[in-house]
N, C-alpha and C positions, 0 to 999 in steps of 0.2 A: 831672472824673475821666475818666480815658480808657477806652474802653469794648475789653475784651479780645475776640477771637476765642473762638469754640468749640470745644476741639479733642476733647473726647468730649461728646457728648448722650445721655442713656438715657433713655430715655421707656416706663413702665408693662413694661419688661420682667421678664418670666419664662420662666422652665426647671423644665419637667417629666419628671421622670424616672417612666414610669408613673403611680400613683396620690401619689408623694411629689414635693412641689414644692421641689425646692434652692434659686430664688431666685422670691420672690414679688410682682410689679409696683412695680417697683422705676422712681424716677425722681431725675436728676443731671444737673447739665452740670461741666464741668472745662474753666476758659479755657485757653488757650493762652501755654503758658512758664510753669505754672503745676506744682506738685509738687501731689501730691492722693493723702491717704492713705486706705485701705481696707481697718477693722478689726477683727477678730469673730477668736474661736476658731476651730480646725479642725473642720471641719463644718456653718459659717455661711452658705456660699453664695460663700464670698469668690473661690475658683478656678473653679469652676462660671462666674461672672459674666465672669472676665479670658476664660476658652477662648470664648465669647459675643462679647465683645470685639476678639478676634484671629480668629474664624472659625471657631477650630476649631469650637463648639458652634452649633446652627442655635437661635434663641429660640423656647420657645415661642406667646410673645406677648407685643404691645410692640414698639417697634425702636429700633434705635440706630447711631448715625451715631461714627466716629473720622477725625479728619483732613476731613472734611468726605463719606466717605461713606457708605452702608450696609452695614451689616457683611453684611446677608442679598444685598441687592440686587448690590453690587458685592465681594464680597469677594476680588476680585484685588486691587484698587486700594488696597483696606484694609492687605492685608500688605506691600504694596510701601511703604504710608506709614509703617509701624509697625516696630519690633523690639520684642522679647520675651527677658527672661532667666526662663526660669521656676524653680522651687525645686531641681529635681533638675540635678546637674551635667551636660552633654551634649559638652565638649569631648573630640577624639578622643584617648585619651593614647597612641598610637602614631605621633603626629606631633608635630613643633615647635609651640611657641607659633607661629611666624611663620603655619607653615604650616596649621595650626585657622584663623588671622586671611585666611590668601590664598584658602582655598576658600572661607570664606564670601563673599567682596567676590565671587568668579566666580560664585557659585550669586546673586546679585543684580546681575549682568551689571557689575560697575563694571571699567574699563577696566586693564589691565595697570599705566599711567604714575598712574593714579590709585592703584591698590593701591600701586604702589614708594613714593610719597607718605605715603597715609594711613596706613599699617599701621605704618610706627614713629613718625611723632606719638603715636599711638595708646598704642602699646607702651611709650613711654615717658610718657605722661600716668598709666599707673598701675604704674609703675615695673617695668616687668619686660623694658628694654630689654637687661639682661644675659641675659634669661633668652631671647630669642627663639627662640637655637638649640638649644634643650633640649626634648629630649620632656617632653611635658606630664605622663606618668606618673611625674616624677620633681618634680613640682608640687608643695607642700601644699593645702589645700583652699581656705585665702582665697586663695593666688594664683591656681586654675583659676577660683575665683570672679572676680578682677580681669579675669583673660584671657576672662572670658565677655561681663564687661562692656563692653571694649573694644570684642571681636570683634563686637556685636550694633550697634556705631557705623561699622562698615566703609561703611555704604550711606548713613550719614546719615539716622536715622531721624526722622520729623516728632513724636511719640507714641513713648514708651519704656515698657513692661510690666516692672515689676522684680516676681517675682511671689515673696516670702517672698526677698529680695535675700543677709540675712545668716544664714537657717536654718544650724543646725549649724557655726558660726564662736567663736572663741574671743573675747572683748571687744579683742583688740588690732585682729583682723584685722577686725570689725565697724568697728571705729573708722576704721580706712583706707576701707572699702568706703563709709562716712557721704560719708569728706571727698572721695572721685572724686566722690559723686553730689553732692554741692555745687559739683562744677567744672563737671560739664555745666551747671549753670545759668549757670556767667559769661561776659556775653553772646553769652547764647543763648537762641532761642525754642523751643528743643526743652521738651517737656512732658512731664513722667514723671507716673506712676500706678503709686503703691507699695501692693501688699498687706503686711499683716505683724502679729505677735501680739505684735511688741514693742512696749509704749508708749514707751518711751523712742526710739524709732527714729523713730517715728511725731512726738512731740513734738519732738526732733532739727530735721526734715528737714521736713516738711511745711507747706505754707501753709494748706492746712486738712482735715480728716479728716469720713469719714462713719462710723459703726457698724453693721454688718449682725449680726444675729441670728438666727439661725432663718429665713433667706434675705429678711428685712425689717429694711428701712433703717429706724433708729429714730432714729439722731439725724446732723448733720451741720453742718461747721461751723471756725470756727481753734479749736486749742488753747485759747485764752482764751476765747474766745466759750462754747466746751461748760462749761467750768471756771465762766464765770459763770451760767451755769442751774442748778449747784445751792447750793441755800440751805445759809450755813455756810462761816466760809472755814477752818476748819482741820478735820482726822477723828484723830480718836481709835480707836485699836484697842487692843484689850483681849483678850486671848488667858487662857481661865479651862480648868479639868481637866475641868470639863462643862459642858452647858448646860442651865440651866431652858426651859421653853417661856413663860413669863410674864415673865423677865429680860430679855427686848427691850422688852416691852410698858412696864418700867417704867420703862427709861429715858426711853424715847420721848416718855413725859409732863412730862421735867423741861424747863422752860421756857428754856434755851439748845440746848436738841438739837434740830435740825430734821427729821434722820432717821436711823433705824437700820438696819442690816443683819447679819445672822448667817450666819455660813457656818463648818458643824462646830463647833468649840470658840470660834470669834474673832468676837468682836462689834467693829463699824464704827459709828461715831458723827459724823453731820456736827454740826459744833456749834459757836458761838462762843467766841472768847476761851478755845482750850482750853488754854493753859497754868497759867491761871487755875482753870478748872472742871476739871480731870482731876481734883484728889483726892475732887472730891464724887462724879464717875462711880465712880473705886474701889470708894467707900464705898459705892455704891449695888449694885456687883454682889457686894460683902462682904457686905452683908446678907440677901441672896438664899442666901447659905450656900456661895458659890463659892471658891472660892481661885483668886486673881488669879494666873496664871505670869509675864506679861510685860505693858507699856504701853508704847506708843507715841503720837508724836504728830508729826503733818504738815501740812502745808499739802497743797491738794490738788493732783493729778497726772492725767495722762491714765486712768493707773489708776482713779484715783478717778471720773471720770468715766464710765469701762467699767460700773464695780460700780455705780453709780446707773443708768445707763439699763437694764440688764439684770440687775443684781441677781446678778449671780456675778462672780468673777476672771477673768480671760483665761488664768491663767496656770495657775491648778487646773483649768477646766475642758479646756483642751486637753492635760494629765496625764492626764484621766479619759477624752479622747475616744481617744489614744493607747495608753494599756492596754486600754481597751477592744479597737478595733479594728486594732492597731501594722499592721504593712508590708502586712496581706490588706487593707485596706481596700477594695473591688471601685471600680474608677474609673470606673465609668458614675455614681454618687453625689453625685463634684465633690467639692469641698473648701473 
């Protein structure tokens, strides 16, 4: 087996914001040409980590190396090896696609003959070669997306930051934004490091994913690999009008269920052979005095993996992080 490069190291890092710690001694390596997902709700530490990563944020203990150097120690050298798409859109819409693509190549000193070169490869790798000459305020939102992602390849970056890549994108334009980030990888040793709350993005795209929590890495791993650490290959969900507090406790004792989960009205069931065993689950929350609304039944999914190491959704709790806190959210906190 051939032994890969290291293109991010983190070693016991953390970030303290005052007395609240957004990521807490956190350790990972991610080889080189390597796609490496990193995934928790909003609030987990997940952007906190990447601005650590890129410089913006100083650690408060711990270090970590990108591209071979220290984000603290040499953090010129870091950004010169890195690009960054981060979540919020930043391309200027009072200028051209081209022209978003030719400032950035001069604010990373790449040469005139070089920009005339790269910048419609580029353009046209994620098809927006008719669109060069058009103000970008006349964009939709996946293409200022595609054009961010281009523009962030102007310099050739060694390490790519895609931080929340397809946030706010309709599934068509998601799907295009998948199939570019599948092309930087044909050969090539560029290495991306994706944030994001989508599992299906994540299971997509990724060679293997870690989970941060409450700024602790809890699990990490391929797709399959986390998928085989829970016991049960299929989950059963069962969505009832209420729930008892003893209605988990009794499934949990039938001798094909390995484990259960509750969240509001919907009980999670890992369990064998559930095509087989769903109608005795029924009967069993029937008897409890429930009335069943709906059943389902899957194999399990990155999803499934989330709700066992952390025991809640990705996809309610970052609903709940959202109305809680929408657009104030103060960004000294991370995300």
């Amino acid at each position: 087996m051939i032994q890969k490069n290291i293109a991010v190291e983190v070693a016991g890092i953390t970030k303290k914001f005052g007395e609240f710690t957004a990521v807490d001694n956190i350790s990972f390596q991610v080889a080189e040409g390597e796609i490496f997902g990193f995934l928790g709700t909003n609030g987990a530490g997940k952007t906190t980590l990447i601005r650590m990563l890129n410089t913006l944020l100083r650690p408060t203990g711990g270090r970590a190396t990108v591209a071979g150097f220290d984000v603290a120690a040499k953090p010129d050298m870091v950004r010169r090896a890195i690009g960054v798409v981060p979540q919020s859109l930043t391309s200027d819409l009072d200028l051209t696609g081209y022209e978003n693509m030719d400032i950035y190549g001069r604010f990373y000193g790449i040469s005139a003959k070089e920009r005339r070169k790269r910048i419609p490869y580029l353009l046209d790798l994620v098809g927006l070669t008719n669109w060069a000459d058009h103000m970008v305020a006349s964009y939709s939102g996946g293409m200022r997306r595609r054009l961010e992602l281009a523009r962030v390849l102007v310099h050739r970056p060694r390490v790519l930051f895609l931080d929340e890549p397809t946030i706010g994108l309709d599934p068509q334009s998601r799907r295009v934004v998948w199939d570019f980030i599948r092309k930087l990888r044909e050969g090539d040793a560029m290495t991306l490091f994706l944030t994001t709350h989508y599992m299906d993005e994540a299971e997509a795209l990724c060679e293997r994913v870690a989970i941060i929590d409450s700024g602790h890495l809890i699990a990490i791993g391929s797709p399959d690999e986390l998928k085989e650490r829970i016991p049960g290959s299929d989950i059963v969900s069962i969505k009832v009008d209420h729930l008892r507090p003893d209605t988990r406790e009794r499934i949990s004792k039938i001798s094909f269920v390995h484990s259960v989960t509750a969240d509001e009205n919907m009980l999670r069931a890992f369990v064998d052979n559930g095509a087989e065993n769903l109608p005795l689950l029924i009967e069993t929350v029937k008897a409890d005095g429930l009335r069943v609304v709906s059943a389902t039944l899957h194999e399990q999914s990155l999803e499934d993996v989330f709700i066992h190491f952390t025991g809640k959704s990705i996809r309610e709790e970052t609903k709940k992080f959202n109305v809680l806190l929408g657009a104030g959210i103060p960004q000294k906190w991370g995300r």
